[in-house]
Short mmCIF file of the C-alpha atoms (twelve columns), coordinates in Angstrom:
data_MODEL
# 
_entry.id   MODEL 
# 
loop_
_atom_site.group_PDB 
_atom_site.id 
_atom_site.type_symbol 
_atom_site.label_atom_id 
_atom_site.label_alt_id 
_atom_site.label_comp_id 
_atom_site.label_asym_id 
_atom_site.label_seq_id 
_atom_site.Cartn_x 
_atom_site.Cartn_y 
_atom_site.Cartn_z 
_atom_site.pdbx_PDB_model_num 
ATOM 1   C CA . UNK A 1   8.701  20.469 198.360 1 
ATOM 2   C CA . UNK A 2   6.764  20.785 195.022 1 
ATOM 3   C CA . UNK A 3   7.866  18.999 192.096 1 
ATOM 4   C CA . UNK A 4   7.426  21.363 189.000 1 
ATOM 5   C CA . UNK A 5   5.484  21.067 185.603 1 
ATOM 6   C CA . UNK A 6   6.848  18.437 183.933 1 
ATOM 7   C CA . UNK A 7   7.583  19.785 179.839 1 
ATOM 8   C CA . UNK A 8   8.748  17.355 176.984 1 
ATOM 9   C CA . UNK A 9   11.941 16.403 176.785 1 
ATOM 10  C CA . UNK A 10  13.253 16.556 172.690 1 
ATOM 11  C CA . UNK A 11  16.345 14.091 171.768 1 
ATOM 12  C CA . UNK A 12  18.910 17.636 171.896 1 
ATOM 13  C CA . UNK A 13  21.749 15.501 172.222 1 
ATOM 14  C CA . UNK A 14  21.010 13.391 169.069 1 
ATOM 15  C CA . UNK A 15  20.530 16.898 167.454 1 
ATOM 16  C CA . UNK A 16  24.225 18.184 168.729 1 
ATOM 17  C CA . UNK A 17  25.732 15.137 167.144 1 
ATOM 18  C CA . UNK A 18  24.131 15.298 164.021 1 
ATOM 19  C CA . UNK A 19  25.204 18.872 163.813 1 
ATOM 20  C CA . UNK A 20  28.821 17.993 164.371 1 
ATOM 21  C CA . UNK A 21  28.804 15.162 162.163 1 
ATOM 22  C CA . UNK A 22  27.751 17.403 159.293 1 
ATOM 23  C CA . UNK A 23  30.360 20.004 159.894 1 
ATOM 24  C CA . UNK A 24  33.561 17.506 160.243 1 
ATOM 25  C CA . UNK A 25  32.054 15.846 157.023 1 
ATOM 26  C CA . UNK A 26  31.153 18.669 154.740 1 
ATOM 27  C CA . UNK A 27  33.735 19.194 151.704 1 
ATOM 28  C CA . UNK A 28  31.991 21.627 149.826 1 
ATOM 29  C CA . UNK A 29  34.343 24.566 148.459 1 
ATOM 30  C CA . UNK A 30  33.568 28.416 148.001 1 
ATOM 31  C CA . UNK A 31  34.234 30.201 144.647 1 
ATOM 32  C CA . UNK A 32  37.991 31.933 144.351 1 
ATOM 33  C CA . UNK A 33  38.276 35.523 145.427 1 
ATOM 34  C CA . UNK A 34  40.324 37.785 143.434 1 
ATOM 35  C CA . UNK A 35  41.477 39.085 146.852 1 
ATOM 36  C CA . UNK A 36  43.088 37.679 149.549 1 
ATOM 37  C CA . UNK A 37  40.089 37.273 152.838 1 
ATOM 38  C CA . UNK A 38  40.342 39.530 155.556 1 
ATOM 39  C CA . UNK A 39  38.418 39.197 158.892 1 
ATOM 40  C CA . UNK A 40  35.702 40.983 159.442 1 
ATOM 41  C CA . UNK A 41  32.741 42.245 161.947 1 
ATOM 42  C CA . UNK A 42  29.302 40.569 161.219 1 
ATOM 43  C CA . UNK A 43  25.791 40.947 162.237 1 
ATOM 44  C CA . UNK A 44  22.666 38.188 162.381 1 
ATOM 45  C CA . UNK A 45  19.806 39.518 163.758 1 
ATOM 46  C CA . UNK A 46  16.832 37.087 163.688 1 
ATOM 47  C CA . UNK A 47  13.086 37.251 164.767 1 
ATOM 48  C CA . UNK A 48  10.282 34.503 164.892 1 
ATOM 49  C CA . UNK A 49  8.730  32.109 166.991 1 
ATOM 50  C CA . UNK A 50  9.502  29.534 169.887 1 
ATOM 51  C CA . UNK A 51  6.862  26.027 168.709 1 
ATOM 52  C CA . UNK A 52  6.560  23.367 171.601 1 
ATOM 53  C CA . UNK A 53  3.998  21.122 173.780 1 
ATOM 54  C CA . UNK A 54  4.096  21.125 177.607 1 
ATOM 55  C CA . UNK A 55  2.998  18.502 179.789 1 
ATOM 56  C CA . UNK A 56  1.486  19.478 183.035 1 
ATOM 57  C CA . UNK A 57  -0.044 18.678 186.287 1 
ATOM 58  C CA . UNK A 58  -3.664 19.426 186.801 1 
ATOM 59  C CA . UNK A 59  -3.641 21.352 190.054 1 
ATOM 60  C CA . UNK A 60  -6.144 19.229 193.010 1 
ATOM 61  C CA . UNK A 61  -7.105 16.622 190.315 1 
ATOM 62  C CA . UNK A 62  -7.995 13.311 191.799 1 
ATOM 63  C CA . UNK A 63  -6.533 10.771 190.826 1 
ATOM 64  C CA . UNK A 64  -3.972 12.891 189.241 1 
ATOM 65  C CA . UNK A 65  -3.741 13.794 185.757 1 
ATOM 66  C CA . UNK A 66  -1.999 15.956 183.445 1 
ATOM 67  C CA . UNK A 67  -3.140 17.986 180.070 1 
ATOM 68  C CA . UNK A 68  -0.917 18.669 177.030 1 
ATOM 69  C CA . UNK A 69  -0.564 22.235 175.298 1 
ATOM 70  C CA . UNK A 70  0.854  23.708 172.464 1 
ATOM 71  C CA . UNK A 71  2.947  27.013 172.989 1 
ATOM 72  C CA . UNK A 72  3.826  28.874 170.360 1 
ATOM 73  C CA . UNK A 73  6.582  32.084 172.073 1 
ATOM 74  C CA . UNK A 74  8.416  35.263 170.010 1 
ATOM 75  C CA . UNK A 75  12.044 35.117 170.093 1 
ATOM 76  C CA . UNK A 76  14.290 38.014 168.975 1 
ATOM 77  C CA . UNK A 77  18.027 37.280 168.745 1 
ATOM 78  C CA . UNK A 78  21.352 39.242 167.016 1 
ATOM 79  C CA . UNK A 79  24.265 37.746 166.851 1 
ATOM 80  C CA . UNK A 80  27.615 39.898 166.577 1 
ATOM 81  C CA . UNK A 81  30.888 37.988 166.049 1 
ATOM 82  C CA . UNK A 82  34.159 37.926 163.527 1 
ATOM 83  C CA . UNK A 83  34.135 36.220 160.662 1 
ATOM 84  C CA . UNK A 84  37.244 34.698 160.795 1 
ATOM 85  C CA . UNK A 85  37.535 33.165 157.641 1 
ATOM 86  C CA . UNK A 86  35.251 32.273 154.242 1 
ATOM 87  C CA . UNK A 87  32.660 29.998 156.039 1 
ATOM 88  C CA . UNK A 88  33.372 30.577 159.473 1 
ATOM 89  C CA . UNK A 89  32.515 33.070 162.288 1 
ATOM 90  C CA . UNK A 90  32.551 33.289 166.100 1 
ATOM 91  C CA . UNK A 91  30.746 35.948 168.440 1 
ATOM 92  C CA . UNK A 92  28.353 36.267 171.216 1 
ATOM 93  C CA . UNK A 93  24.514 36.039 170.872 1 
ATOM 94  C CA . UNK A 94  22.411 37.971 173.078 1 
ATOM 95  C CA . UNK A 95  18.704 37.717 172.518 1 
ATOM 96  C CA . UNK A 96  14.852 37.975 174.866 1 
ATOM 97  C CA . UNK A 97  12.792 34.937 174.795 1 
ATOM 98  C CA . UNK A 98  8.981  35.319 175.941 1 
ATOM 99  C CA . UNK A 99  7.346  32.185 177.492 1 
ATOM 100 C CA . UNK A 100 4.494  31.893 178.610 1 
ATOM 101 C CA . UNK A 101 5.109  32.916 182.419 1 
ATOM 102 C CA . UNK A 102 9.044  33.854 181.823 1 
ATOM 103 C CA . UNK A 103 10.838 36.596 179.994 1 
ATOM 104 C CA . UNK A 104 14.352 35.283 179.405 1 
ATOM 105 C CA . UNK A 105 17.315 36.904 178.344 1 
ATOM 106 C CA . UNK A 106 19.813 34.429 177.224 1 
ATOM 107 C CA . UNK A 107 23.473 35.384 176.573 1 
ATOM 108 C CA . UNK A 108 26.154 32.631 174.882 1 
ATOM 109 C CA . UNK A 109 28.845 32.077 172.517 1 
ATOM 110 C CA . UNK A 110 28.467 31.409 169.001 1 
ATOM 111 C CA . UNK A 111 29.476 29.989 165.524 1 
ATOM 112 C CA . UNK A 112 27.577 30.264 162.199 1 
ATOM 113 C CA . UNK A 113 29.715 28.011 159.699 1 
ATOM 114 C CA . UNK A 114 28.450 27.561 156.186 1 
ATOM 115 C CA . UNK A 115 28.640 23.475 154.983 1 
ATOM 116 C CA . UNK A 116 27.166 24.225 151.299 1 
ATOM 117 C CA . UNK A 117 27.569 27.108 149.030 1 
ATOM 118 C CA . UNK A 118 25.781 27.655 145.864 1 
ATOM 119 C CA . UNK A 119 26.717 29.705 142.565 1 
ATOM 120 C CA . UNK A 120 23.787 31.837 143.180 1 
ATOM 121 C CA . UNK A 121 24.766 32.915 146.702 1 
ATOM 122 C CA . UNK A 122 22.346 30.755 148.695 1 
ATOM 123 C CA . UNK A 123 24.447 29.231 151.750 1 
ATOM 124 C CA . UNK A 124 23.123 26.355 153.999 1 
ATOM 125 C CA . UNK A 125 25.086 27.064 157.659 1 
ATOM 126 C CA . UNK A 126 25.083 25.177 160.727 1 
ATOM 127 C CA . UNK A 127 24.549 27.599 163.731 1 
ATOM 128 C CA . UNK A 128 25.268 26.693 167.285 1 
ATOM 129 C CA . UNK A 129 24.797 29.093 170.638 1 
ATOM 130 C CA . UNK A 130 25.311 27.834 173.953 1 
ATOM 131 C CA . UNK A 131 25.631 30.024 177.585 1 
ATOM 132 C CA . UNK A 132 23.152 31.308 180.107 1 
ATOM 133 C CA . UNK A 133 19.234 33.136 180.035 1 
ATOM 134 C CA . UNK A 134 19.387 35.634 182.286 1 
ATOM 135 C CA . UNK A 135 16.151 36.734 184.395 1 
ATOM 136 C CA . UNK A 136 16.633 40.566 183.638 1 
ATOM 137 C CA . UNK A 137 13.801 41.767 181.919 1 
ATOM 138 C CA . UNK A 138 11.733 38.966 183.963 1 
ATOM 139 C CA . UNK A 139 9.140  40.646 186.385 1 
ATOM 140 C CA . UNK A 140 7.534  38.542 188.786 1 
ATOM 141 C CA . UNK A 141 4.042  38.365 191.119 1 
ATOM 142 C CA . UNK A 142 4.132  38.662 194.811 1 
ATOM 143 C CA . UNK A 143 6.415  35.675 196.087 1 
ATOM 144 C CA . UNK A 144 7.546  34.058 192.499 1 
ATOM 145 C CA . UNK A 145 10.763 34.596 192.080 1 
ATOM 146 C CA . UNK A 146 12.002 33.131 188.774 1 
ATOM 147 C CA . UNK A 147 15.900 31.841 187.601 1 
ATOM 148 C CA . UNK A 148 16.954 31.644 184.577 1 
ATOM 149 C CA . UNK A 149 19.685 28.503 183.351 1 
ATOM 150 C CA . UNK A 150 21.847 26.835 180.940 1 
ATOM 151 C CA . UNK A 151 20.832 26.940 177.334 1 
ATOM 152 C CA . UNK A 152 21.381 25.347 174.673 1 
ATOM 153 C CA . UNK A 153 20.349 26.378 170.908 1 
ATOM 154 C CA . UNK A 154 21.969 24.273 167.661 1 
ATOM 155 C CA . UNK A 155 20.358 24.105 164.329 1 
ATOM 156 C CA . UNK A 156 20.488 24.818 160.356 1 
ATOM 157 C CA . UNK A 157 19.562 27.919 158.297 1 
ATOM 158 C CA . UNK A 158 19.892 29.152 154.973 1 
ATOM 159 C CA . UNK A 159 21.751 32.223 153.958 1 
ATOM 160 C CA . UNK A 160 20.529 34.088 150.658 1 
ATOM 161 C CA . UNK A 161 23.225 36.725 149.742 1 
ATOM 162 C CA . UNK A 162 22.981 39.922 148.006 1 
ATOM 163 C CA . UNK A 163 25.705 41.696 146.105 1 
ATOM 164 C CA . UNK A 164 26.028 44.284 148.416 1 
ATOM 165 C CA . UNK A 165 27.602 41.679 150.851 1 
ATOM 166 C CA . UNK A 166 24.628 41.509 153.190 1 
ATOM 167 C CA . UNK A 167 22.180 38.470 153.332 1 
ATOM 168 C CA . UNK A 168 18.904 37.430 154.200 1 
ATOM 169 C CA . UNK A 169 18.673 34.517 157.323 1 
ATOM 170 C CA . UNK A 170 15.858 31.485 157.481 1 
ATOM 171 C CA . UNK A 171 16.751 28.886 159.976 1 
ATOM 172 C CA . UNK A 172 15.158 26.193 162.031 1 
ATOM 173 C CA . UNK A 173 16.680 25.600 165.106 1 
ATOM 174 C CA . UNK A 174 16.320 23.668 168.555 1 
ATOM 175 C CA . UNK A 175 16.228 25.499 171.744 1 
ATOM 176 C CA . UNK A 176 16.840 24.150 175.585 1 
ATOM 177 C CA . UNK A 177 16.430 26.627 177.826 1 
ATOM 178 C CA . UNK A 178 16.189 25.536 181.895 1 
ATOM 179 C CA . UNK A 179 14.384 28.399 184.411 1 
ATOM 180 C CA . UNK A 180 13.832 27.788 188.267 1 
ATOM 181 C CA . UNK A 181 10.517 28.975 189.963 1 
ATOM 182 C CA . UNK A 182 10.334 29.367 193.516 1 
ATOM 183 C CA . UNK A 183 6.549  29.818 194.471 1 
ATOM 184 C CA . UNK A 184 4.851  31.400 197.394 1 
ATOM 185 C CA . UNK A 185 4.468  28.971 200.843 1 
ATOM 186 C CA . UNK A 186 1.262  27.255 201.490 1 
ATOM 187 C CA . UNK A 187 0.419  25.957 205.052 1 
ATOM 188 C CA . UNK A 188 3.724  23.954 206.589 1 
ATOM 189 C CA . UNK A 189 5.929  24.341 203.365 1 
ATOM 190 C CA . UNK A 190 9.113  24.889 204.046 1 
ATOM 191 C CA . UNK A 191 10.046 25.470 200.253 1 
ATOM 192 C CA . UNK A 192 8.269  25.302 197.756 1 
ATOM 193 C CA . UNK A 193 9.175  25.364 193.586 1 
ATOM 194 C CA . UNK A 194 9.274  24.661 189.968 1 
ATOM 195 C CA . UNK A 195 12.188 23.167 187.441 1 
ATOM 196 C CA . UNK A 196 11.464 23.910 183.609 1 
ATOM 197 C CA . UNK A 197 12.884 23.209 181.074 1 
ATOM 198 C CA . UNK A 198 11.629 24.434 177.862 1 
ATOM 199 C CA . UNK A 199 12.130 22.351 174.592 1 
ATOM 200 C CA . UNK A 200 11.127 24.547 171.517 1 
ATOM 201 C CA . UNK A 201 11.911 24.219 167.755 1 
ATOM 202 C CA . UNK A 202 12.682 28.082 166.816 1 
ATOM 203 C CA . UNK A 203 11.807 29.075 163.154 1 
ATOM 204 C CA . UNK A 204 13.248 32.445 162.754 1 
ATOM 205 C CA . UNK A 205 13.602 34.941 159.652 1 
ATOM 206 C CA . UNK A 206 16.196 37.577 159.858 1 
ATOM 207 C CA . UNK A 207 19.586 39.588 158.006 1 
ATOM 208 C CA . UNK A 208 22.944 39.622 158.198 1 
ATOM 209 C CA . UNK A 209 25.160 42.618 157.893 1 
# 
């Protein structure tokens, strides 16, 4: 058995929490409506880029030693959901994530809820998606076979609204995605194959509908 690349591990959790703590806390109000809020259908869709470093093994060094890379990945994402009420909506987020060596299509609930409103229409929103990338769109050389995993993808953005009702997105978010590689044999292996998990900071730039 072959223990995979080994990729840096961000503090998610600490990321999660902070999140939460900021959405329980927040008492910022929205300006009166002349009209009673109905639910409605929303769209975020969202494009930009996947930033992180990956620590390695170098393959047959002796004694063994690893290298450290930046990656830099496009992500495109669109989020379709209810919004339920003022500064809240759920939905599902569907999106492709390219990697270096894995094309990932993650699928997962999500909430966008806004903590801070301004009177010019500018919104800062907490934004949390977690579920499953897929290996769909993924295609692989001769004897790789590659798994996608649970993933994980909480952050903060900033909505700037237009009067039409529509907005323009900026966030910054943290991503955990975990794939599986099994690799092709070598002499007497048995099994042989790969565990990633993929720590990225994801700035994207996108509009809501």
């Amino acid at each position: 058995m072959l223990k995979g690349s080994k990729f840096h591990h961000c503090h998610w959790l600490g990321l999660v929490i902070l999140f939460i703590i900021v959405v329980s806390g927040s008492k910022s109000r929205l300006h009166a409506q002349s009209s009673p809020f109905k639910p409605h259908y929303v769209n975020m869709t969202e494009v930009g880029g996947l930033f992180g470093r990956v620590v390695y093994d170098i393959p047959w060094s002796v004694p063994l030693s690893q290298k450290v890379e930046n990656r830099l990945s496009l992500t495109i994402q669109t989020f379709n959901g209810v919004q339920l009420k003022p500064r809240l909506a759920v939905g599902a987020t569907v999106g492709v994530d390219w990697y270096n060596t894995a094309l990932i299509t993650p699928v997962s609930a999500g909430v966008r809820y806004d903590l801070v409103s301004s009177p010019k229409n500018v919104h800062l929103y907490g934004t949390l998606d977690a579920g499953y990338g897929f290996n769909w769109l993924q295609v692989d050389a001769t004897g790789y076979d590659t798994k996608g995993g649970v993933m994980l993808n909480p952050g903060l953005g900033l909505k700037f609204g237009f009067k039409s009702g529509s907005a323009m997105l900026l966030s910054l978010t943290y991503k955990r995605q975990q794939v599986k590689v099994n690799k092709p044999l070598g002499w007497s292996e048995l099994e042989k194959w790969e565990d990633r998990v993929y720590n990225r900071m994801a700035l994207r730039l996108g509009f809501m509908f």
